[in-house]
PAZAPA-4460 file (N, C-alpha, C; in steps of 0.05 Angstrom, whole numbers, plus 32768, in hexadecimal, padded with zeros to 4 digits):
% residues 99
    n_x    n_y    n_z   ca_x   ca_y   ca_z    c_x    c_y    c_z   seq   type   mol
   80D4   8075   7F12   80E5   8060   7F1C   80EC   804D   7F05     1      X     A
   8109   8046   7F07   810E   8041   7EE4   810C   801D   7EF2     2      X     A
   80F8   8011   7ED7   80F9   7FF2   7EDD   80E7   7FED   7EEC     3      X     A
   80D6   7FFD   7EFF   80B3   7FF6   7F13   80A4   8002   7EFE     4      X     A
   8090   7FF5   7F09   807C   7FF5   7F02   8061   800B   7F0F     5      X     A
   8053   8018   7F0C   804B   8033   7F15   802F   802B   7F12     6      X     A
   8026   8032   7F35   8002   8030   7F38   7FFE   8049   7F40     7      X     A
   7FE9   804B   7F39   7FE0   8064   7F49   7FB8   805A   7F52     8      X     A
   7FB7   8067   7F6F   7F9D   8060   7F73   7F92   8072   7F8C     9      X     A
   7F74   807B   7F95   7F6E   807D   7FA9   7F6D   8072   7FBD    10      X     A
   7F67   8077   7FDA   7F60   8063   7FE4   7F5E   8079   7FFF    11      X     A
   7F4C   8060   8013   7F4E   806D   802B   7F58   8064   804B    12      X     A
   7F60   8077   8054   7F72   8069   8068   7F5F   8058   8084    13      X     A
   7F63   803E   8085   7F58   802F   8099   7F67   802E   80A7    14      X     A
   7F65   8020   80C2   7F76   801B   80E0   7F6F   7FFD   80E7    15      X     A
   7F81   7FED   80E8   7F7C   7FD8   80F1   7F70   7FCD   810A    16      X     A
   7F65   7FC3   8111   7F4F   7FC6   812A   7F61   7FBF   8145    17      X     A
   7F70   7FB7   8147   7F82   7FAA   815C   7F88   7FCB   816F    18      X     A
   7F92   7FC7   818A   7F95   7FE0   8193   7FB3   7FEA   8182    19      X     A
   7FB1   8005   8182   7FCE   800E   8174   7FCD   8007   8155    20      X     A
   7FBE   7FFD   814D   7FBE   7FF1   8131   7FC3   8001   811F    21      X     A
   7FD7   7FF1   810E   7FDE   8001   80F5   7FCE   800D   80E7    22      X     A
   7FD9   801E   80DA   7FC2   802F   80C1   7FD0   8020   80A2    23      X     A
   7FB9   8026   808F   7FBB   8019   8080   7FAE   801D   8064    24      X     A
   7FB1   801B   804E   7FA6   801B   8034   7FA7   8011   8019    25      X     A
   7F91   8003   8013   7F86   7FF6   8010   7F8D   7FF3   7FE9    26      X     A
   7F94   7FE2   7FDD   7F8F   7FEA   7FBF   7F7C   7FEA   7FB6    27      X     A
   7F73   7FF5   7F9A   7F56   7FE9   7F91   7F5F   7FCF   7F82    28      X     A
   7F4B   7FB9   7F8B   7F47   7F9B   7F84   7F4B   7F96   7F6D    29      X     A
   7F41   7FA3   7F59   7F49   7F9B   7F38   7F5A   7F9F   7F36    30      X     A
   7F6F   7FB3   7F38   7F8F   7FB9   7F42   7F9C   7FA9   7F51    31      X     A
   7F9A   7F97   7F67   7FA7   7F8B   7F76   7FA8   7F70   7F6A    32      X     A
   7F8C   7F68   7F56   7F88   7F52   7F47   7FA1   7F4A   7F2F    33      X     A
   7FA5   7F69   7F22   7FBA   7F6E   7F0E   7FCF   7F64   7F1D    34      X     A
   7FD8   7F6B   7F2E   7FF4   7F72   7F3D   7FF8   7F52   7F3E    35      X     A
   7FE9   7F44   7F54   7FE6   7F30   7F5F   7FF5   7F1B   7F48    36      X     A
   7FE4   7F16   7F2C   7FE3   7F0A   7F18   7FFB   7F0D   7F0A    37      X     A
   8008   7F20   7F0B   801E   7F2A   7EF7   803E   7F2A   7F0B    38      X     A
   803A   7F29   7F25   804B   7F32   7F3B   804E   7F22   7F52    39      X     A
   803E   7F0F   7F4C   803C   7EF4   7F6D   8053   7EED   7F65    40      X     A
   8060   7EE1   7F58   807C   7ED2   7F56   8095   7EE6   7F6A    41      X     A
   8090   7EFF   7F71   80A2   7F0A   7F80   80A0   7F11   7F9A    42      X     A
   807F   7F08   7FA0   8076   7F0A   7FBD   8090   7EF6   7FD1    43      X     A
   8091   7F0F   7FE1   80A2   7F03   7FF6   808D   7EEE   8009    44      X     A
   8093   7EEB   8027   808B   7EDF   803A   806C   7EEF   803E    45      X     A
   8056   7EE0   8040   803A   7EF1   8047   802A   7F07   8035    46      X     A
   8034   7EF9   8016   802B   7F0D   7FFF   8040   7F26   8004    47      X     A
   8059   7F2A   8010   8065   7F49   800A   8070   7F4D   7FF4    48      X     A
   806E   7F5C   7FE3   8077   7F6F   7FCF   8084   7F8A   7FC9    49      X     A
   8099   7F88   7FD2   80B1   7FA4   7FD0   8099   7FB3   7FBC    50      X     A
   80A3   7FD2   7FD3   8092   7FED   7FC2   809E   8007   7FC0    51      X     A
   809C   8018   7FB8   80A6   8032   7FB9   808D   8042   7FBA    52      X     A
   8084   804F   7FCC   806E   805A   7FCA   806D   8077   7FC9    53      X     A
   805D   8083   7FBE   805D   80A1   7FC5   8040   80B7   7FCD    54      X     A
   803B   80C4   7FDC   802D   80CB   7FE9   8034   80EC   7FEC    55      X     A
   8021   8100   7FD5   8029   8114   7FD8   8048   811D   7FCD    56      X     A
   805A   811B   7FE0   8074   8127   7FDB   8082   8118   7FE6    57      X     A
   807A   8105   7FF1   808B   80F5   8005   8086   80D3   7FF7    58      X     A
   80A5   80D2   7FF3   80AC   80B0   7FE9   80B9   80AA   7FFA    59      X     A
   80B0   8085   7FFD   80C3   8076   8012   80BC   8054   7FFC    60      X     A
   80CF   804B   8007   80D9   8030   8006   80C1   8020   8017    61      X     A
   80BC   800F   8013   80A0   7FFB   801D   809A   7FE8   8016    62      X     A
   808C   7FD9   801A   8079   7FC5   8007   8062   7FBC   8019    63      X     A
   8050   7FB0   8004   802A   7FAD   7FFE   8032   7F93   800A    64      X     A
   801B   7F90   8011   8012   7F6E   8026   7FF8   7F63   800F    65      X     A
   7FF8   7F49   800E   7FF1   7F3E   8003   7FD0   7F3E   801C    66      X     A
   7FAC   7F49   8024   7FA6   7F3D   802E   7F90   7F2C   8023    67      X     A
   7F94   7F16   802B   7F7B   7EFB   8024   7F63   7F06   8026    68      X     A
   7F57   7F15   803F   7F41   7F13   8048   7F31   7F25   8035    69      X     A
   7F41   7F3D   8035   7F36   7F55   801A   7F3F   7F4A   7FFF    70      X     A
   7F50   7F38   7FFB   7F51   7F31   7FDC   7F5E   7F51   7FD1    71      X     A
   7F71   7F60   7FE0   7F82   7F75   7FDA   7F99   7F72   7FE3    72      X     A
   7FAB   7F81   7FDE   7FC8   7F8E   7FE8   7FB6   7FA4   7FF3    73      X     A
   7FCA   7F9F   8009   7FCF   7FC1   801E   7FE6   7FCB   801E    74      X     A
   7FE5   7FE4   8025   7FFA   7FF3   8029   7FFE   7FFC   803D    75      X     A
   8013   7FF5   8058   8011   7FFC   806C   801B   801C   8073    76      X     A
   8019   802C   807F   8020   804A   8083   8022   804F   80A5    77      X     A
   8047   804F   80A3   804D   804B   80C1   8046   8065   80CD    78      X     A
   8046   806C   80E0   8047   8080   80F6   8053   809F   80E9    79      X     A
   8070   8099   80EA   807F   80A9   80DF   807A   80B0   80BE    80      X     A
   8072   80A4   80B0   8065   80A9   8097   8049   80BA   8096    81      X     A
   8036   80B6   80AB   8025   80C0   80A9   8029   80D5   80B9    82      X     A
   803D   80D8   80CD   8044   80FB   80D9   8046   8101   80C7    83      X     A
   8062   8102   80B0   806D   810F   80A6   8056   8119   808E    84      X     A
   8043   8107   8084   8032   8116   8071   8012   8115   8078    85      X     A
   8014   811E   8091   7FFE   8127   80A5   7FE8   8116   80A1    86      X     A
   7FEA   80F9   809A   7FD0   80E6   8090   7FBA   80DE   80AB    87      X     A
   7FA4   80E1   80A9   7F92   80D1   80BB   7F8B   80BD   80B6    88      X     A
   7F79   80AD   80C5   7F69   8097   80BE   7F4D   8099   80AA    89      X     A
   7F43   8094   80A0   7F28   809D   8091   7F38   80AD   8077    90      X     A
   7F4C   80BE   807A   7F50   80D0   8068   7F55   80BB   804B    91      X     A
   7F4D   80C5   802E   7F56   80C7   8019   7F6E   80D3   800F    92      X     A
   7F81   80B9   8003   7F98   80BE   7FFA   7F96   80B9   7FDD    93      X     A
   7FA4   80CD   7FCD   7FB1   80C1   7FB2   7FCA   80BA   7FBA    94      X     A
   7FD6   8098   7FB1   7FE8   8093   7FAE   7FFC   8085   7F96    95      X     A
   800F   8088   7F9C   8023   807B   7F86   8039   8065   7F83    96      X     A
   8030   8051   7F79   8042   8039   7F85   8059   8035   7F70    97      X     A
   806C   802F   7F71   8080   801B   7F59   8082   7FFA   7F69    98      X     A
   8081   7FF1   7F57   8088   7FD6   7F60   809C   7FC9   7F48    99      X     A
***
């Protein structure tokens, strides 16, 4: 992606506790520390940060949430994202961000 900036990290997929709750994943913290420090000046409304993510074979358009409580960005992974590249909850992802 010409002009982003390129993460790459593990992580594993959580579910937000609410009923129906989103799924979700998580950055690693020294990573989100980087980002945070170098990239808050473009956080939209609620820490958001335009993303391009990629997952396997499958890229989409997105962006990371700023959360307080973990002192991370998340990455949310809608419904249709996670049909399409068969993701569970608990499961380990490698992923790939541009920002």
């Amino acid at each position: 992606m010409e002009g982003k900036i390129k993460y790459e990290f593990s992580g594993k997929v959580w579910q937000h506790r609410s009923p129906g709750g989103w799924h979700f994943v998580s950055l690693p913290i020294k990573m989100a520390a980087e980002i945070r420090e170098n990239m808050k000046w473009q956080e939209e409304g609620w820490g958001r940060l335009k993303a391009i993510a990629c997952i396997g074979t499958l890229q989409w358009d997105t962006a990371i949430w700023f959360d307080k409580k973990a002192n991370t960005y998340i990455l949310p992974l809608k419904a249709k994202i996670r049909g399409q590249a068969s993701i569970q909850a608990d499961q380990n992802l490698n992923v790939v961000l541009w920002l």
